[in-house]
N, CA and C atoms as a LAMMPS dump frame, in Angstrom:
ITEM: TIMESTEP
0
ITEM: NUMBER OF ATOMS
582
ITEM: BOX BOUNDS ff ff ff
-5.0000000000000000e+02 5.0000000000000000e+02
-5.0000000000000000e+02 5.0000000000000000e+02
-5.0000000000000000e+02 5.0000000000000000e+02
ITEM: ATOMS id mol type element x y z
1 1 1 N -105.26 89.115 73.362
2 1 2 C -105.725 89.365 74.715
3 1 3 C -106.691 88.253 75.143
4 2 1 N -106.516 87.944 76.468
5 2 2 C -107.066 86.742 76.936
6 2 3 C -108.476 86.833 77.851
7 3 1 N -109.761 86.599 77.055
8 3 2 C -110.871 87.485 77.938
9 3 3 C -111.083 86.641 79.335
10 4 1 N -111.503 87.692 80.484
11 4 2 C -112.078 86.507 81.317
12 4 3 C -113.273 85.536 81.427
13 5 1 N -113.155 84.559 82.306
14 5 2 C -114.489 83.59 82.286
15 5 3 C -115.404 84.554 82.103
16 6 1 N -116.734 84.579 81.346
17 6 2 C -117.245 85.266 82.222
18 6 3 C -118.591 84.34 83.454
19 7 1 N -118.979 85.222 84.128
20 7 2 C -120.042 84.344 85.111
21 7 3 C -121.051 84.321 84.996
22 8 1 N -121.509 83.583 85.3
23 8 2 C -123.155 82.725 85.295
24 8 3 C -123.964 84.138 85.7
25 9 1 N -125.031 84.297 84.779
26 9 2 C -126.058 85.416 85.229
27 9 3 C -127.417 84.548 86.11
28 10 1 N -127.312 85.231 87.165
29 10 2 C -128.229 85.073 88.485
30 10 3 C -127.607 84.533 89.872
31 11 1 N -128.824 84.517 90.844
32 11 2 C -128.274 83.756 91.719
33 11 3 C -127.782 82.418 91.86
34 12 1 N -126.76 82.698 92.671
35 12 2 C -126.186 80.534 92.759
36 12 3 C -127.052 79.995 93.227
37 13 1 N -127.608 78.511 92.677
38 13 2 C -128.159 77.917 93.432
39 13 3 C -127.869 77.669 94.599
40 14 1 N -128.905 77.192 95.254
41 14 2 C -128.742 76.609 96.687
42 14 3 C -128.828 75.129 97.199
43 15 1 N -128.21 75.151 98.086
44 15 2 C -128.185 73.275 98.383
45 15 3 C -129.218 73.043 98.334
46 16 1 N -129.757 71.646 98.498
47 16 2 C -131.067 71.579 98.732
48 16 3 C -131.719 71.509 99.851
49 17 1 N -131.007 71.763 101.167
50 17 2 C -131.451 71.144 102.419
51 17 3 C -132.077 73.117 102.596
52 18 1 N -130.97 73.901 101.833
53 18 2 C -131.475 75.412 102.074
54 18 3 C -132.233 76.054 101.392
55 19 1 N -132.883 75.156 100.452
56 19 2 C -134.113 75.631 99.572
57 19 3 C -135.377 75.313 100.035
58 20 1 N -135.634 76.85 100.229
59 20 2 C -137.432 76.778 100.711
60 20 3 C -138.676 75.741 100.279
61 21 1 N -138.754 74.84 101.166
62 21 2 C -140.451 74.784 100.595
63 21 3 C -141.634 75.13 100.752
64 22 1 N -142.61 74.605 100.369
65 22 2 C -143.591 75.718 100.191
66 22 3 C -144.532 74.157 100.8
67 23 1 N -145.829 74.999 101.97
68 23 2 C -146.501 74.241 102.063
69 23 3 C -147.993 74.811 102.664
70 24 1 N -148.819 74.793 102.723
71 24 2 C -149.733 75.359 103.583
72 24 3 C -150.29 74.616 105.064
73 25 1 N -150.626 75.906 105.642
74 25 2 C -151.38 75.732 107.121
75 25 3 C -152.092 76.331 107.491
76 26 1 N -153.268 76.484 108.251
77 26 2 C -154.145 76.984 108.547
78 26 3 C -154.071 77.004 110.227
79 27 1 N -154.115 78.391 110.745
80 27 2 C -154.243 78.724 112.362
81 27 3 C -155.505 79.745 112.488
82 28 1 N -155.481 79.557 113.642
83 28 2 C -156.827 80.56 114.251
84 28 3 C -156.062 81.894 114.186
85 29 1 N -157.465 82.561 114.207
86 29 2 C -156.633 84.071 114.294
87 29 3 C -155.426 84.308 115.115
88 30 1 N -155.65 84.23 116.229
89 30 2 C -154.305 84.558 117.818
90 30 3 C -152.952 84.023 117.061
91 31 1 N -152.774 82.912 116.487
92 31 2 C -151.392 82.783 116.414
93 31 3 C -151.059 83.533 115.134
94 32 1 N -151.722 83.225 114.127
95 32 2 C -151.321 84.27 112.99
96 32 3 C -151.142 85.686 113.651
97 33 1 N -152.03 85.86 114.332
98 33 2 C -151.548 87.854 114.439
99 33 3 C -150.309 87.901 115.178
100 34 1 N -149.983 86.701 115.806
101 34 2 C -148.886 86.461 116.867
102 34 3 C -147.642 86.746 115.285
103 35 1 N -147.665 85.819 114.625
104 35 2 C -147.022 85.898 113.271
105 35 3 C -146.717 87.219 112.602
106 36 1 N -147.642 87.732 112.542
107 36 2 C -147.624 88.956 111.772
108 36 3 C -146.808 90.509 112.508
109 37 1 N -147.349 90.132 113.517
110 37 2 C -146.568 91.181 115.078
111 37 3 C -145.17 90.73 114.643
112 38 1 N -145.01 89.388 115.099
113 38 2 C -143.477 89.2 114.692
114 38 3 C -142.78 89.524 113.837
115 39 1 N -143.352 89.483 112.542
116 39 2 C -143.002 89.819 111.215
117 39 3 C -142.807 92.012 111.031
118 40 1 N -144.051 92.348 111.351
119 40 2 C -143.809 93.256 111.476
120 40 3 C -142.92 93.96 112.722
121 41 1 N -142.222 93.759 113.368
122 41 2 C -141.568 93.894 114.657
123 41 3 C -140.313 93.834 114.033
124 42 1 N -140.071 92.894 113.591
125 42 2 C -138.911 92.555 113.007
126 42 3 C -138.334 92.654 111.603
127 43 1 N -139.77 93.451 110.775
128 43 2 C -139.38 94.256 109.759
129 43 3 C -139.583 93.325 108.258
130 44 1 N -139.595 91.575 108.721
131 44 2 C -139.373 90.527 108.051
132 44 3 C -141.116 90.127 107.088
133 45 1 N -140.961 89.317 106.376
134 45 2 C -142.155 88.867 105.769
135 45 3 C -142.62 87.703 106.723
136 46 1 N -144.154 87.354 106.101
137 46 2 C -144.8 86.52 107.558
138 46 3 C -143.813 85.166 107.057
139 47 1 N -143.836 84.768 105.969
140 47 2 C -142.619 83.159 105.794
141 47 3 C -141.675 83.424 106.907
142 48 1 N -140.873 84.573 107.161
143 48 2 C -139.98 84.751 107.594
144 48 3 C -139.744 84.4 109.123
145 49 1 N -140.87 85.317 109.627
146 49 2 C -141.842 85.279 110.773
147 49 3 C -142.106 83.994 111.272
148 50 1 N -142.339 83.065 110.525
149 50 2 C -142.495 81.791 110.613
150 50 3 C -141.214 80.395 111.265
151 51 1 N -140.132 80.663 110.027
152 51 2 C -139.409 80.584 109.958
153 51 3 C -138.336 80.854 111.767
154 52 1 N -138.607 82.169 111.279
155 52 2 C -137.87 82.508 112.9
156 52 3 C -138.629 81.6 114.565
157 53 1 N -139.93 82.023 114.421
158 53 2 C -140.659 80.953 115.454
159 53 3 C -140.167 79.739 115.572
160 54 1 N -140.372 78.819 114.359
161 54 2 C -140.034 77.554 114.154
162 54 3 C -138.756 77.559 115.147
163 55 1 N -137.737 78.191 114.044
164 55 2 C -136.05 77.71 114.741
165 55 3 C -136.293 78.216 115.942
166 56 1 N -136.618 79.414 116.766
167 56 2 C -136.761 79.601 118.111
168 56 3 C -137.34 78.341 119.02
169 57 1 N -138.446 78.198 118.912
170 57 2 C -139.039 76.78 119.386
171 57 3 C -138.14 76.055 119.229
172 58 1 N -137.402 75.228 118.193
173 58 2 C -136.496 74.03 118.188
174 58 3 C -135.477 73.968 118.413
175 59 1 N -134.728 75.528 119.057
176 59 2 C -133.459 75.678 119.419
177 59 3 C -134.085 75.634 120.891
178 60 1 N -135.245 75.267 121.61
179 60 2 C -135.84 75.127 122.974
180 60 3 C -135.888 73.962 123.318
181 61 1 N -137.006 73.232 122.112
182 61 2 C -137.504 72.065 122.375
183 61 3 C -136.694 70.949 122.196
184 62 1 N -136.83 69.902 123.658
185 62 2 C -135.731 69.031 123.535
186 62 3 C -136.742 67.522 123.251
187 63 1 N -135.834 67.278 122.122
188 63 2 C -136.366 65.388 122.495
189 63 3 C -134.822 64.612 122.577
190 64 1 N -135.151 63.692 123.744
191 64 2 C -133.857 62.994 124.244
192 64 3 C -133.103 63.376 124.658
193 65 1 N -133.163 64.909 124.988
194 65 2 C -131.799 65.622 125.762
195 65 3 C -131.812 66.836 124.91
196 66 1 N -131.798 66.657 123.754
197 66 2 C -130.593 67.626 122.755
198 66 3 C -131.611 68.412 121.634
199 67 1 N -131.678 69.637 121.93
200 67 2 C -132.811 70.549 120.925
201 67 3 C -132.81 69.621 119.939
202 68 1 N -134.215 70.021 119.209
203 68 2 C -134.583 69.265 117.749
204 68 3 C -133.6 70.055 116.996
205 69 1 N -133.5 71.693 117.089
206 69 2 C -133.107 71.952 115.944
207 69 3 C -131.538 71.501 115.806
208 70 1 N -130.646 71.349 116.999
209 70 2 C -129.49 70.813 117.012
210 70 3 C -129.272 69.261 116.043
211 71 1 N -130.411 68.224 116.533
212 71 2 C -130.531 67.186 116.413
213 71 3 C -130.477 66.905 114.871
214 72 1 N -131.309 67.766 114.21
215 72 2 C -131.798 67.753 112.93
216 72 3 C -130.588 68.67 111.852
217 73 1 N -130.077 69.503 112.631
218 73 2 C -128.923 70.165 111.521
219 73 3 C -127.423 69.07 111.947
220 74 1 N -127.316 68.572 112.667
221 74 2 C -126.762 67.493 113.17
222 74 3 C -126.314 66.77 111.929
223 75 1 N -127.877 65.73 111.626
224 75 2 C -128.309 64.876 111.09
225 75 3 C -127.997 64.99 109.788
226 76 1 N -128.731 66.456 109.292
227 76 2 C -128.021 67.196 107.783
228 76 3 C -126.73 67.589 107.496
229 77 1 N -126.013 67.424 108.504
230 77 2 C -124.473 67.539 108.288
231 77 3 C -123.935 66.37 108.268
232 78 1 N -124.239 65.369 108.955
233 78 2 C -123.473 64.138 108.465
234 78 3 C -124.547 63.394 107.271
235 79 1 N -125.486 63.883 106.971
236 79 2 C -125.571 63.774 105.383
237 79 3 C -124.939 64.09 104.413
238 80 1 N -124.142 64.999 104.345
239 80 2 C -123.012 65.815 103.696
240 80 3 C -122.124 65.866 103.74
241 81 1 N -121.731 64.984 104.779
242 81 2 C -120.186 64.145 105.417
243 81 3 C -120.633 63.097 105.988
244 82 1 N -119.405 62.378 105.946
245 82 2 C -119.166 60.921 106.566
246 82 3 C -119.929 61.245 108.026
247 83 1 N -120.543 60.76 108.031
248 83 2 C -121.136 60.174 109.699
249 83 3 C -120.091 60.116 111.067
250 84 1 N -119.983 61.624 111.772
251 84 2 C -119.033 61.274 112.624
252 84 3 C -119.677 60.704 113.629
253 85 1 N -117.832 60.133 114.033
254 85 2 C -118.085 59.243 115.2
255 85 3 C -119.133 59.371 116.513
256 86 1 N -119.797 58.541 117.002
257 86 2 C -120.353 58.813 117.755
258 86 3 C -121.563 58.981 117.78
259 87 1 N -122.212 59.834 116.635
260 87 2 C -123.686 60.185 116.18
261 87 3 C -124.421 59.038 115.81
262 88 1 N -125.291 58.789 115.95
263 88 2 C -126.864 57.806 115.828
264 88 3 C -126.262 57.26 113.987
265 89 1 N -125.781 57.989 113.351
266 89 2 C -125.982 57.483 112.023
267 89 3 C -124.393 56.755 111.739
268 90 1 N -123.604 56.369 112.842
269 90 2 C -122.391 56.323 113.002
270 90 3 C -122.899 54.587 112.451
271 91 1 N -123.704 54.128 113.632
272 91 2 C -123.872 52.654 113.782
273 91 3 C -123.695 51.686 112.385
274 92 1 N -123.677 50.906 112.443
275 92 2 C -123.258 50.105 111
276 92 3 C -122.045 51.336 110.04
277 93 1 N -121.591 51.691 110.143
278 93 2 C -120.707 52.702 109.937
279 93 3 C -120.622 51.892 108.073
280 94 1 N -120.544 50.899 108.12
281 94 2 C -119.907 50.903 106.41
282 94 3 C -120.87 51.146 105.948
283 95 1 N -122.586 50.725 105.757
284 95 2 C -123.662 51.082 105.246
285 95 3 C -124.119 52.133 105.344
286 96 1 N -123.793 53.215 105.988
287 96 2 C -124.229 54.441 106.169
288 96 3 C -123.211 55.301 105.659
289 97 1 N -122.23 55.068 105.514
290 97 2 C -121.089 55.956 104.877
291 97 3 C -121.411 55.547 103.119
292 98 1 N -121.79 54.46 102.784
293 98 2 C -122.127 54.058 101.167
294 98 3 C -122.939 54.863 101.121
295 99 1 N -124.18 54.39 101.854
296 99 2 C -125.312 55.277 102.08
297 99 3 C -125.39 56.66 101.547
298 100 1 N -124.404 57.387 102.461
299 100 2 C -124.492 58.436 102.447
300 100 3 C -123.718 59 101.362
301 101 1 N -122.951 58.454 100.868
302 101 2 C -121.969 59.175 99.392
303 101 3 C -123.454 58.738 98.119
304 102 1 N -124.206 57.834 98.133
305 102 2 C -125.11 57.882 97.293
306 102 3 C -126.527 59.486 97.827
307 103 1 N -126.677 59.407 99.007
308 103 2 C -127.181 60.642 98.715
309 103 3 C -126.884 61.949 98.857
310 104 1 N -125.439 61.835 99.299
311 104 2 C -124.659 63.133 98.416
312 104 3 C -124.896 63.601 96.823
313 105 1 N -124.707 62.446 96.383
314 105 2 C -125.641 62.843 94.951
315 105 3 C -126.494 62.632 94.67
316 106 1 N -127.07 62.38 95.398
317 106 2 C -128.568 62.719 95.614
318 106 3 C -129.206 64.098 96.162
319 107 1 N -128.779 64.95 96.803
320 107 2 C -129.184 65.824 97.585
321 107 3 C -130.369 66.203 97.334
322 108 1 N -130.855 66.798 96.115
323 108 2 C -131.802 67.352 95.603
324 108 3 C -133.411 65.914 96.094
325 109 1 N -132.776 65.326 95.217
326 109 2 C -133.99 64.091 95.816
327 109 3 C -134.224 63.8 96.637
328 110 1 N -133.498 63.764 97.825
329 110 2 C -133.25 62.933 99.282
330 110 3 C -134.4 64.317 99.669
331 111 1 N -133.884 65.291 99.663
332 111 2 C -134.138 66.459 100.392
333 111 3 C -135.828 66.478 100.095
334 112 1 N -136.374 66.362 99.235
335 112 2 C -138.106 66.092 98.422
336 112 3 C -138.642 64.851 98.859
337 113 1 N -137.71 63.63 99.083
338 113 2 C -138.202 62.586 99.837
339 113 3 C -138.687 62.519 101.417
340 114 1 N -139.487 61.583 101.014
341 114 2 C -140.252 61.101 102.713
342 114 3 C -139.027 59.9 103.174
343 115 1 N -137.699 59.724 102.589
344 115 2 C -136.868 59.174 103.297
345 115 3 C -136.288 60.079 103.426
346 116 1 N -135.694 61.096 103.238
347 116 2 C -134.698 62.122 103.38
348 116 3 C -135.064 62.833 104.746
349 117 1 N -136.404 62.652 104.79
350 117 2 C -137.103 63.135 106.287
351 117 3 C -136.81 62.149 107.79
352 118 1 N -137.133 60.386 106.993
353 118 2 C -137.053 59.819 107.606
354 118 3 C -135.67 59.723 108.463
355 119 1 N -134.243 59.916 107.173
356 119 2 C -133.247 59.66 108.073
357 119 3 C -132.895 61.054 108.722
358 120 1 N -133.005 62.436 108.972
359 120 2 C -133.144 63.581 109.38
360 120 3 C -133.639 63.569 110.768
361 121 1 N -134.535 62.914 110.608
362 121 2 C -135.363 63.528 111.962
363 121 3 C -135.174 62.437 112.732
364 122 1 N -134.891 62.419 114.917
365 122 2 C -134.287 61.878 115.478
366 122 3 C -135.321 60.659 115.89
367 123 1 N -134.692 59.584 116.237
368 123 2 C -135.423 58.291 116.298
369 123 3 C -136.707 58.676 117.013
370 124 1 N -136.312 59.246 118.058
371 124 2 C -137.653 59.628 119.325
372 124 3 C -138.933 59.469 118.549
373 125 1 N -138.582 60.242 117.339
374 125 2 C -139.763 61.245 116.501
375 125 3 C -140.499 60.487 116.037
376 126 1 N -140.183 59.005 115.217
377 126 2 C -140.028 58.288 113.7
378 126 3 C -141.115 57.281 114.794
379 127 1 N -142.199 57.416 113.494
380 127 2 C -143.359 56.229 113.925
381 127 3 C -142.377 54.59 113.84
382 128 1 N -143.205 53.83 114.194
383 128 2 C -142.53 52.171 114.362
384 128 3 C -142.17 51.983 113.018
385 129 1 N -142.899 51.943 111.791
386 129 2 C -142.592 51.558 110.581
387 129 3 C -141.248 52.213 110.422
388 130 1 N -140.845 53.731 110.545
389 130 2 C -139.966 54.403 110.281
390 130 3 C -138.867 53.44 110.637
391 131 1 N -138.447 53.455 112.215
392 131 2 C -137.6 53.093 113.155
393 131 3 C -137.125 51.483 112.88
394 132 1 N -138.187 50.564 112.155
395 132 2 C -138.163 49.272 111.347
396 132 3 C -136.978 49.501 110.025
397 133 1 N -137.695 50.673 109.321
398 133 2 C -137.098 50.624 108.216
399 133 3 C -135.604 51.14 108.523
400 134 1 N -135.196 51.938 109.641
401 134 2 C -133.7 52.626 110.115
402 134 3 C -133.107 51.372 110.31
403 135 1 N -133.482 50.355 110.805
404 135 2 C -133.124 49.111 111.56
405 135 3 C -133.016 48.212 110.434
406 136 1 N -133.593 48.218 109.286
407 136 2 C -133.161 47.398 108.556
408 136 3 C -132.056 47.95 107.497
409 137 1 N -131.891 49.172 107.067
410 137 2 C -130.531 49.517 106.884
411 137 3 C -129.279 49.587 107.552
412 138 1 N -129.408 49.653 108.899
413 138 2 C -128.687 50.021 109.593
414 138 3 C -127.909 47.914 109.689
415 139 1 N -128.679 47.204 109.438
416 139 2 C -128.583 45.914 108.977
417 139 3 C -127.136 45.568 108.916
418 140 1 N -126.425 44.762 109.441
419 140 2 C -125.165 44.396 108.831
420 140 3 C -125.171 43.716 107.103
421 141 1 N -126.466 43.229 107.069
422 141 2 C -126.26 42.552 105.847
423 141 3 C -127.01 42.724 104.414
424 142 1 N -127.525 44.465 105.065
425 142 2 C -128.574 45.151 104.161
426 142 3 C -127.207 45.743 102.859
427 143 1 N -127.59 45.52 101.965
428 143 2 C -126.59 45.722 100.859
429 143 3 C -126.598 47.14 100.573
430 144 1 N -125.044 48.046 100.712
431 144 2 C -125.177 48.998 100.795
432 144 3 C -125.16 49.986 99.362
433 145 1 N -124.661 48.68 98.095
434 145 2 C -124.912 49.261 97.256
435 145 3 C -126.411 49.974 96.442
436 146 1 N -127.636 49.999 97.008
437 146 2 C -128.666 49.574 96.473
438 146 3 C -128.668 51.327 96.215
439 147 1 N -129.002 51.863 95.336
440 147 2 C -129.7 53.224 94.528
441 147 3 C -130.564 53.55 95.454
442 148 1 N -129.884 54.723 95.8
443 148 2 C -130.698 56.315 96.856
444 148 3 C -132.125 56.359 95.705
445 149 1 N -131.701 56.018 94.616
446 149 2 C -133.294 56.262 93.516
447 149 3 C -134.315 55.37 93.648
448 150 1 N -134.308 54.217 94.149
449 150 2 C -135.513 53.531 95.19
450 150 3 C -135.401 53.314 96.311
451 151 1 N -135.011 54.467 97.013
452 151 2 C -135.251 54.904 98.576
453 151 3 C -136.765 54.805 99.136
454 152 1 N -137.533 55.712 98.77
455 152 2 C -139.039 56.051 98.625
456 152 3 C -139.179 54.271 98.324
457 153 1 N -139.136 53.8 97.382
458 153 2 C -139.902 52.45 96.924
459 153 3 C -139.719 51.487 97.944
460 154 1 N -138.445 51.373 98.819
461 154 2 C -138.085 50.548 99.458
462 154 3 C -138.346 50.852 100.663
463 155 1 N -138.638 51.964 101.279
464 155 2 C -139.432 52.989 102.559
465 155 3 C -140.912 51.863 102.559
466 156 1 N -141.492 52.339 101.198
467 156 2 C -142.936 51.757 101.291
468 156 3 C -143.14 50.087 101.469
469 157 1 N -142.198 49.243 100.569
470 157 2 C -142.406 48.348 100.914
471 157 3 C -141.86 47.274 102.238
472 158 1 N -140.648 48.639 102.783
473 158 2 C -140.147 47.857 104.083
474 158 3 C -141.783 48.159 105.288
475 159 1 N -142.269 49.496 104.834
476 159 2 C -143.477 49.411 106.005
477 159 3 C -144.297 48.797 105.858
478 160 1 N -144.884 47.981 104.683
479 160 2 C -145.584 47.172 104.031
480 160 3 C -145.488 45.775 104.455
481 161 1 N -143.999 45.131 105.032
482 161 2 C -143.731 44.245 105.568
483 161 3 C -143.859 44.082 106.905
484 162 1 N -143.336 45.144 107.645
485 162 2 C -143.282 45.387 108.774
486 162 3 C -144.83 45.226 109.385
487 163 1 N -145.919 45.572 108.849
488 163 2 C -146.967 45.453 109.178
489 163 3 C -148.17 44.01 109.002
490 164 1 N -146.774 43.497 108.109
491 164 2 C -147.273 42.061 108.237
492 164 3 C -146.167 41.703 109.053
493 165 1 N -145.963 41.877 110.108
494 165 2 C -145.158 41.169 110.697
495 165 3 C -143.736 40.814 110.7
496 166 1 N -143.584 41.159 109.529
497 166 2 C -141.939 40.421 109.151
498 166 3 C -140.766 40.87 110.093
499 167 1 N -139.86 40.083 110.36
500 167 2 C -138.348 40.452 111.863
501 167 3 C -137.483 41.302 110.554
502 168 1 N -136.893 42.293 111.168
503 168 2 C -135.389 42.892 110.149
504 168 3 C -134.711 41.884 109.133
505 169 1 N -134.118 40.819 110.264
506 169 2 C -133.227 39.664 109.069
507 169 3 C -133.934 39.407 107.826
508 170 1 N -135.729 38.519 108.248
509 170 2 C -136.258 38.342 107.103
510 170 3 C -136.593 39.822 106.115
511 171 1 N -136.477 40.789 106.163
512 171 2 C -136.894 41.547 105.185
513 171 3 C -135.23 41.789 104.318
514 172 1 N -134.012 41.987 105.195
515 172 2 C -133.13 42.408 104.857
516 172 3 C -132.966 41.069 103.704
517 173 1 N -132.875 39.411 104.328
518 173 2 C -132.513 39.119 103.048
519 173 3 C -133.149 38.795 102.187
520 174 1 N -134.638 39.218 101.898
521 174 2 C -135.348 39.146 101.01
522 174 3 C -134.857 40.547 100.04
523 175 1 N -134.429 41.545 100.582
524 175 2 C -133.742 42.694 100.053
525 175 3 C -132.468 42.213 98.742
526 176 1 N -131.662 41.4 99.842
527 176 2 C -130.502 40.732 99.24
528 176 3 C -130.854 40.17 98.281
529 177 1 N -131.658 38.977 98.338
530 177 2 C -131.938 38.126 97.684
531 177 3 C -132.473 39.103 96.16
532 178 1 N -133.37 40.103 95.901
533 178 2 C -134.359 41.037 94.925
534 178 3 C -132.903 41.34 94.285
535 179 1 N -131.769 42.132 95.45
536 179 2 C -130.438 42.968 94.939
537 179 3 C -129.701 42.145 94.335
538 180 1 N -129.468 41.238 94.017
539 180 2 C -128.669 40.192 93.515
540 180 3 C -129.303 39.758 92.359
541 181 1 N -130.34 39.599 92.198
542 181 2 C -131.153 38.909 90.987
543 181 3 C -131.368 40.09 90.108
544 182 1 N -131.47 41.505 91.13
545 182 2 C -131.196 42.746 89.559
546 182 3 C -130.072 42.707 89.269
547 183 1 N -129.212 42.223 89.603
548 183 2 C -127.321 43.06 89.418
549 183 3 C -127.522 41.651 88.731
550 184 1 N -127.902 40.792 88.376
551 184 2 C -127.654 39.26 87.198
552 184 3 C -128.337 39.521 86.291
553 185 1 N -129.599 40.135 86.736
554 185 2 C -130.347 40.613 85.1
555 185 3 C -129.619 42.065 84.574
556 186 1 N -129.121 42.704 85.197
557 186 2 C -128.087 43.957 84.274
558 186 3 C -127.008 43.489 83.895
559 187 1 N -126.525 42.526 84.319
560 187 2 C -124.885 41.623 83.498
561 187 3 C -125.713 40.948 82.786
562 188 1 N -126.795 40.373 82.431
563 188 2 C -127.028 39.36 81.586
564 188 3 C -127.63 40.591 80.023
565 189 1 N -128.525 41.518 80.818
566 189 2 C -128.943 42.552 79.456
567 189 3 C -127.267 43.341 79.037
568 190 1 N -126.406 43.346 79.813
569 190 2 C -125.359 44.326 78.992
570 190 3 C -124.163 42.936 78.241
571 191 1 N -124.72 41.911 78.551
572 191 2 C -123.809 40.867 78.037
573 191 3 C -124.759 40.646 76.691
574 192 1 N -126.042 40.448 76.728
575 192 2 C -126.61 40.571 75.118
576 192 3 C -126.955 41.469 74.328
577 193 1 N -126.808 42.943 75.029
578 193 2 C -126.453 44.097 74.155
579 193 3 C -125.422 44.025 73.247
580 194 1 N -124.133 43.219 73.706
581 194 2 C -122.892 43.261 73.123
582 194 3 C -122.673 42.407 71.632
């Protein structure tokens, strides 16, 4: 007799874009009790309460035309698919489609990153450094192979440049130039491993 699989004990994980985080804030009394009314009204816990406000507000609030919260689940869906046509993350289409299959497997990280925020949330939003650093990926000649795993590293030092001044081209091929000289030192260490 042939037993079945059996299944995983607990809940399935969750993507990462749908896993809670945890952060604190501090309000004056009026809006918390505003919170808590809600919560209790609606039977829900105050996170919940929260939660619901938030998406209410951002299914209101428009930047550039088009609710945030539209804008932003938008954004998280063509993180998770190819970049359709048309959408803001369409542009340079081959670097953003690499892009984006590296933080497909990435999810978990992207989602904990201050880039995962950066490419999420709509240009309107994104301080100058941000909108620098979109602009230099978005780069025709920004190399699209480079590791979602120094995203964060390359965030900091594209704003790092940017604030000295530097134009897109010059940072992108100073990018190139760094990406090329690692991919010769990993053929040269796996050629004297051998």
């Amino acid at each position: 007799m042939v037993e079945a699989p059996k299944k995983r004990a607990g809940r399935p994980k969750k993507n990462a874009f749908d896993k809670p985080e945890q952060f604190s804030i501090r309000l004056p009394f009026l809006p918390k009790l505003v919170l808590e009314a809600i919560a209790r009204h609606r039977g829900i816990s105050l996170s919940q309460a929260v939660e619901y406000a938030i998406t209410d507000v951002g299914s209101r609030y428009k930047i550039g035309g088009t609710p945030i919260v539209e804008s932003v689940t938008e954004a998280m869906r063509a993180m998770a698919t190819d970049a359709p046509e048309g959408s803001p993350l369409a542009e340079n289409r081959n670097n953003f489609i690499a892009m984006t299959e590296r933080i497909n497997q990435s999810t978990q990280r992207l989602s904990n990153s201050e880039l995962g925020r950066v490419l999420l949330l709509p240009d309107e939003v994104l301080s100058p450094e941000e909108r620098f650093f979109i602009d230099v990926i978005r780069h025709p000649s920004f190399p699209s192979e480079i590791s979602i795993t120094y995203a964060d590293t390359l965030l900091d030092a594209v704003r790092r440049l940017y604030k000295s001044g530097w134009k897109v081209a010059e940072v992108v091929e100073v990018i190139k130039e760094q990406h090329e000289k690692n991919k010769q030192q990993d053929s040269d260490d796996v050629t004297q491993s051998k």
